[in-house]
VOBA-1610 file (N, C-alpha, C; in pm, whole numbers, padded with zeros to 5 digits, always signed):
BEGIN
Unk-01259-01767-00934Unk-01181-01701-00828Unk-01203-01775-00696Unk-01098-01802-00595Unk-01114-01821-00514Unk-01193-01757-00385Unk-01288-01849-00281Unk-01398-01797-00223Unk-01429-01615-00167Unk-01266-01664-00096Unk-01226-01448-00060Unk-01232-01390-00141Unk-01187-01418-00257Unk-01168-01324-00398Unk-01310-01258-00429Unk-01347-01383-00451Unk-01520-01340-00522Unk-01590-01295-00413Unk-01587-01331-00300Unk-01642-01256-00128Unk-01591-01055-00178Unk-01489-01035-00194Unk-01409-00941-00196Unk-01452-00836-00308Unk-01477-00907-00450Unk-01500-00848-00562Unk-01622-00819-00596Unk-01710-00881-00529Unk-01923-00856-00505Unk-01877-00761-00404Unk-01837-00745-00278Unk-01831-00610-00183Unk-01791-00479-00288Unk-01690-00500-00313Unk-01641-00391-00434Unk-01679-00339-00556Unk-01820-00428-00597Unk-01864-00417-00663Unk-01993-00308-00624Unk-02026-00335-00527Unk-02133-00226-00483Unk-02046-00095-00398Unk-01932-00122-00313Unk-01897-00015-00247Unk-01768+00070-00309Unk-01710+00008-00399Unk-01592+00075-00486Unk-01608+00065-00603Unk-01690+00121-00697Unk-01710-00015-00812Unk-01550+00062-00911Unk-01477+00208-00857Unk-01400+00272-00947Unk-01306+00195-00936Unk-01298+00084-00848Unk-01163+00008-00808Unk-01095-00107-00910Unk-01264-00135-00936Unk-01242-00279-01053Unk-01199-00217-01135Unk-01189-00116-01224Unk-01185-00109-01356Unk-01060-00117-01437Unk-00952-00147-01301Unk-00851-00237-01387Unk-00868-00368-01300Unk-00926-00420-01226Unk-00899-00560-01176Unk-00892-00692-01284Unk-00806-00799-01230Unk-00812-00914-01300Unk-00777-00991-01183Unk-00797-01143-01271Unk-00783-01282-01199Unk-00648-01298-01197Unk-00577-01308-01108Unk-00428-01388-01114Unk-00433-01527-01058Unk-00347-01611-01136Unk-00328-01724-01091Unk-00193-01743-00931Unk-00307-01802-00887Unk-00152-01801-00725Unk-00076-01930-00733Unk-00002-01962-00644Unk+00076-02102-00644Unk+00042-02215-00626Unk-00049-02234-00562Unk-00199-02332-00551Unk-00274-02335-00625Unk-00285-02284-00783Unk-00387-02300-00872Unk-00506-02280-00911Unk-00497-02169-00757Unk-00638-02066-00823Unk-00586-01936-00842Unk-00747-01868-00845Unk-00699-01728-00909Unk-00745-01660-00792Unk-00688-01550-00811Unk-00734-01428-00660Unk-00768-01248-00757Unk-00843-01194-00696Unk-00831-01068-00698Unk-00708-00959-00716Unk-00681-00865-00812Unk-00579-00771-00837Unk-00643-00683-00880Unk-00590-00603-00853Unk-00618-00450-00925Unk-00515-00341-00912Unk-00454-00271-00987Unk-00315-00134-00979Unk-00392-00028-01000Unk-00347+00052-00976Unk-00385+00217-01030Unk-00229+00243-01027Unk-00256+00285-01181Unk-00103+00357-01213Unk-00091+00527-01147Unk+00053+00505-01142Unk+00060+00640-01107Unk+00035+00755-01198Unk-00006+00844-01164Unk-00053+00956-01221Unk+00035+00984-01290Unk+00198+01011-01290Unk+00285+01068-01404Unk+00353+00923-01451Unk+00353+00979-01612Unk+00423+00909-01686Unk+00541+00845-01667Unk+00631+00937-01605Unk+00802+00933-01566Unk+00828+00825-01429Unk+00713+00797-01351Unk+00701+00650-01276Unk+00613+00568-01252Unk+00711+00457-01236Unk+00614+00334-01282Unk+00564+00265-01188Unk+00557+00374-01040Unk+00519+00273-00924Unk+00310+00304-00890Unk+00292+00185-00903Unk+00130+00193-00880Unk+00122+00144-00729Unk+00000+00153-00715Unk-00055+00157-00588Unk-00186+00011-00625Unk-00113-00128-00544Unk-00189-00278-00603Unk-00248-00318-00482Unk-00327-00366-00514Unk-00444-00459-00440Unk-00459-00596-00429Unk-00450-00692-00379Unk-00465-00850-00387Unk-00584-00882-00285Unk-00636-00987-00299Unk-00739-01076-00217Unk-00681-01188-00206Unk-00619-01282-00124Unk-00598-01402-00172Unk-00532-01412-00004Unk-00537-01539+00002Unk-00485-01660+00141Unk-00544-01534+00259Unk-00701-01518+00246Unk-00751-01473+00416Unk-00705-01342+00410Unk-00654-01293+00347Unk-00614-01149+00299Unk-00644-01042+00231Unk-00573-00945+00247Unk-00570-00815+00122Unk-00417-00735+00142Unk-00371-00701+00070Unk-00256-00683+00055Unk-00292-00531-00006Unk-00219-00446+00012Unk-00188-00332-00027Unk-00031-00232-00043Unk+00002-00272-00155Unk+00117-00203-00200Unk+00152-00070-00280Unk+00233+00012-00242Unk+00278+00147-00314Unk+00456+00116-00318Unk+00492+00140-00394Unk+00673+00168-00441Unk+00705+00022-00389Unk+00762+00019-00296Unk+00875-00094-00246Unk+00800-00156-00099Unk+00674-00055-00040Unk+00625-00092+00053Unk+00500-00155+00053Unk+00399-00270+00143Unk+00320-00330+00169Unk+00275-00367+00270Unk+00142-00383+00286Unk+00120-00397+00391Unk-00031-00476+00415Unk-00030-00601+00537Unk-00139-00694+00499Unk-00257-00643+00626Unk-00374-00686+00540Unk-00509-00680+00643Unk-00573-00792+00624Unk-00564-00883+00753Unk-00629-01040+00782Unk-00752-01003+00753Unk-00807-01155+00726Unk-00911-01185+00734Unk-00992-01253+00810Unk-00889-01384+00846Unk-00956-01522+00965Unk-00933-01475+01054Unk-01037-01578+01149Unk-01003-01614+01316Unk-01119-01535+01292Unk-01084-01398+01418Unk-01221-01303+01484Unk-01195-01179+01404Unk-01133-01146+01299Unk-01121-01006+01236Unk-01216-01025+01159Unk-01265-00887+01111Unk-01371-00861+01022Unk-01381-00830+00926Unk-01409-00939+00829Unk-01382-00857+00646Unk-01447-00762+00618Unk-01533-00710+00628Unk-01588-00607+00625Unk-01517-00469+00694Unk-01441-00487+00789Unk-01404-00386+00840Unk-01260-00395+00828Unk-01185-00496+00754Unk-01031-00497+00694Unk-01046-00479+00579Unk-01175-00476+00486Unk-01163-00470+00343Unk-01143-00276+00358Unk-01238-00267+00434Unk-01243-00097+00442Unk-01137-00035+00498Unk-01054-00074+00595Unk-00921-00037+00632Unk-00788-00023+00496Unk-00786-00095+00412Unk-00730-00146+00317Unk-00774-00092+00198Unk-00888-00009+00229Unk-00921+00044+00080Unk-00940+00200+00093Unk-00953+00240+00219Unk-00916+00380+00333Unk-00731+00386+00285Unk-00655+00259+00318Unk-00500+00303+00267Unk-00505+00353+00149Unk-00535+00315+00040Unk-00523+00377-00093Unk-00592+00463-00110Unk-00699+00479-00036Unk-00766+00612-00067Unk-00660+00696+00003Unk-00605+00705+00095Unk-00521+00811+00174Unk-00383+00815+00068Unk-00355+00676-00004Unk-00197+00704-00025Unk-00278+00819-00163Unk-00342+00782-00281Unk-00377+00811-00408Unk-00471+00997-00385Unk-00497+01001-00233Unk-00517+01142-00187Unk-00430+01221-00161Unk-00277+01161-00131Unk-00158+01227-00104Unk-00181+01263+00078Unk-00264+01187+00112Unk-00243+01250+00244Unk-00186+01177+00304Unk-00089+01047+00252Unk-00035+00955+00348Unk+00076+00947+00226Unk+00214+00931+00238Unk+00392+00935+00234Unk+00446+00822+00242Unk+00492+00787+00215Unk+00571+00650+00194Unk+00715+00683+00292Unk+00755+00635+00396Unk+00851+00711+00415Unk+00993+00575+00365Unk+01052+00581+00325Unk+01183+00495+00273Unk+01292+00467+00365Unk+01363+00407+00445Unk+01464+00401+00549Unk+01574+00314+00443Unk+01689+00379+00433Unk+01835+00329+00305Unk+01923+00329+00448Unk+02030+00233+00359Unk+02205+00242+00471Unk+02231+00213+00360Unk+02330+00341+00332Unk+02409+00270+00194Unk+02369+00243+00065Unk+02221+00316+00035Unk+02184+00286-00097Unk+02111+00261-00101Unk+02074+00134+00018Unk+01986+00010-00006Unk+01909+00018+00108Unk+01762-00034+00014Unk+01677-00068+00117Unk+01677-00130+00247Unk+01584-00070+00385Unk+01624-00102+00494Unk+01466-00146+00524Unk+01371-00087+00515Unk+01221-00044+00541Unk+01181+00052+00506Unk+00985+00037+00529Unk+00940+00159+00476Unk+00800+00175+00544Unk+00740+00260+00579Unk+00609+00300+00663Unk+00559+00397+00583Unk+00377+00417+00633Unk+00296+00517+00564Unk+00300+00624+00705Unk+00295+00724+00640Unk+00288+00846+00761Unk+00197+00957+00691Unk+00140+00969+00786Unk+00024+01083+00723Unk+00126+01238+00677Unk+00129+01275+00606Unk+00174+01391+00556Unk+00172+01511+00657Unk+00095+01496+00796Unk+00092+01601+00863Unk+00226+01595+00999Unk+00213+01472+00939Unk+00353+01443+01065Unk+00474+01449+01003Unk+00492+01469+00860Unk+00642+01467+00789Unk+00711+01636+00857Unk+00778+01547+00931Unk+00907+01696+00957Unk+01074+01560+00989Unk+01166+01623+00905Unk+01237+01559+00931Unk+01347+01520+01057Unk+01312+01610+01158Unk+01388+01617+01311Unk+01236+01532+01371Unk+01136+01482+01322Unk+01039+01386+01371Unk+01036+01233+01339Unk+01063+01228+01209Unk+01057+01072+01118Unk+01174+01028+01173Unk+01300+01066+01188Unk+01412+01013+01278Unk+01370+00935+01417Unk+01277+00990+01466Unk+01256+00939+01633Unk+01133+00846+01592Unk+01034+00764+01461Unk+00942+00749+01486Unk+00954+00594+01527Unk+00856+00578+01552Unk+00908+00381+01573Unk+00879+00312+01499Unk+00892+00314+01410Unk+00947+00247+01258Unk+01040+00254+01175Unk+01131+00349+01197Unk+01231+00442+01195Unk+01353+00331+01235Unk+01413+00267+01086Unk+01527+00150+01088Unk+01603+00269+01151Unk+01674+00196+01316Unk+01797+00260+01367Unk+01918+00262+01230Unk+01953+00179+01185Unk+02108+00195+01119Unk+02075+00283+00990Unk+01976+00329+00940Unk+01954+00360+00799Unk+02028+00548+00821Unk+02076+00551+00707Unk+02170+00610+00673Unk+02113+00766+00577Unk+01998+00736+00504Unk+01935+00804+00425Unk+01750+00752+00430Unk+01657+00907+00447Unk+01533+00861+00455Unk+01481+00937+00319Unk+01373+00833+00242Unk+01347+00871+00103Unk+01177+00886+00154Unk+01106+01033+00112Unk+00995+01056+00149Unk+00934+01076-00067Unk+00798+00955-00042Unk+00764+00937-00162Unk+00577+00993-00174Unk+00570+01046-00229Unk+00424+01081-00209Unk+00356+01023-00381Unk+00234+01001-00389Unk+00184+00991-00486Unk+00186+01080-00589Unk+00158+01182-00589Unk+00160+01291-00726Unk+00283+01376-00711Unk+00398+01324-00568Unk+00520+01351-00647Unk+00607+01473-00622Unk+00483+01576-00559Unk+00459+01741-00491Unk+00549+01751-00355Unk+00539+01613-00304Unk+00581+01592-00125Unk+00743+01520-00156Unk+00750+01506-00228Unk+00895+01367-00247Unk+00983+01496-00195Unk+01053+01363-00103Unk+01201+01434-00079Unk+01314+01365+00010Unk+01429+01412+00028Unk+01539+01284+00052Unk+01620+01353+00190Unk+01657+01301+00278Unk+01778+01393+00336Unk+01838+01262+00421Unk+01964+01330+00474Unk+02027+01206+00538Unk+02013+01209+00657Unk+02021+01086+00771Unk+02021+01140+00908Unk+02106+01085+00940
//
């Protein structure tokens, strides 16, 4: 594995160890391998997991259609982006953080995490992430309880 990877996967090994237990090596475009790991979603009926990467000074954290990166170089702190980044999935896989979806027409526009205490829909309209032209907002929660759609 490449240096971050294995930097990444000894931290996780003592401070997450529930994280590895699907991790593997992926090969990247440069010919090494980096850190992965999914947690499937809890119901059968979807197939969107919640993934993890280590790779190029990074960590990557994805749910449904959305992602989102935590550096590593320069003056940021792996130690304190690995934990930011592993705080997201703990919040998305706790349900206390929403996926919120921004559509025009069907189709994807963007998408942000919002803590579940701020979902009101006369609020997510005004937030600032909130694609002006989108047409329809898709609210996605992990176990599925919170999902819901309306148009603005």
């Amino acid at each position: 594995m490449n240096p971050h990877s294995k930097k990444t996967f000894d931290t996780l090994k003592i401070d997450c160890p529930e994280f590895l237990d699907s991790a593997k090596a992926e090969l990247d475009e440069s010919g090494e391998y980096y850190l992965k790991f999914e947690i499937d979603h809890p119901s059968v009926d979807n197939d969107s997991s919640v993934f993890f990467n280590a790779d190029d000074e990074m960590f990557t954290v994805g749910f449904d259609q959305h992602h989102c990166h935590f550096y590593v170089f320069e003056k940021l702190n792996f130690k304190t982006e690995l934990q930011d980044a592993i705080q997201t999935i703990q919040h998305i896989i706790g349900n206390e953080w929403v996926l919120i979806k921004c559509l025009k027409e069907g189709q994807f526009r963007s998408s942000f995490l919002l803590d579940y205490a701020e979902v009101n829909s006369s609020e997510i309209v005004k937030h600032k992430w909130m694609d002006a032209d989108s047409t329809k907002v898709v609210i996605v929660s992990w176990n599925g309880d919170l999902d819901a759609e309306f148009s603005v």
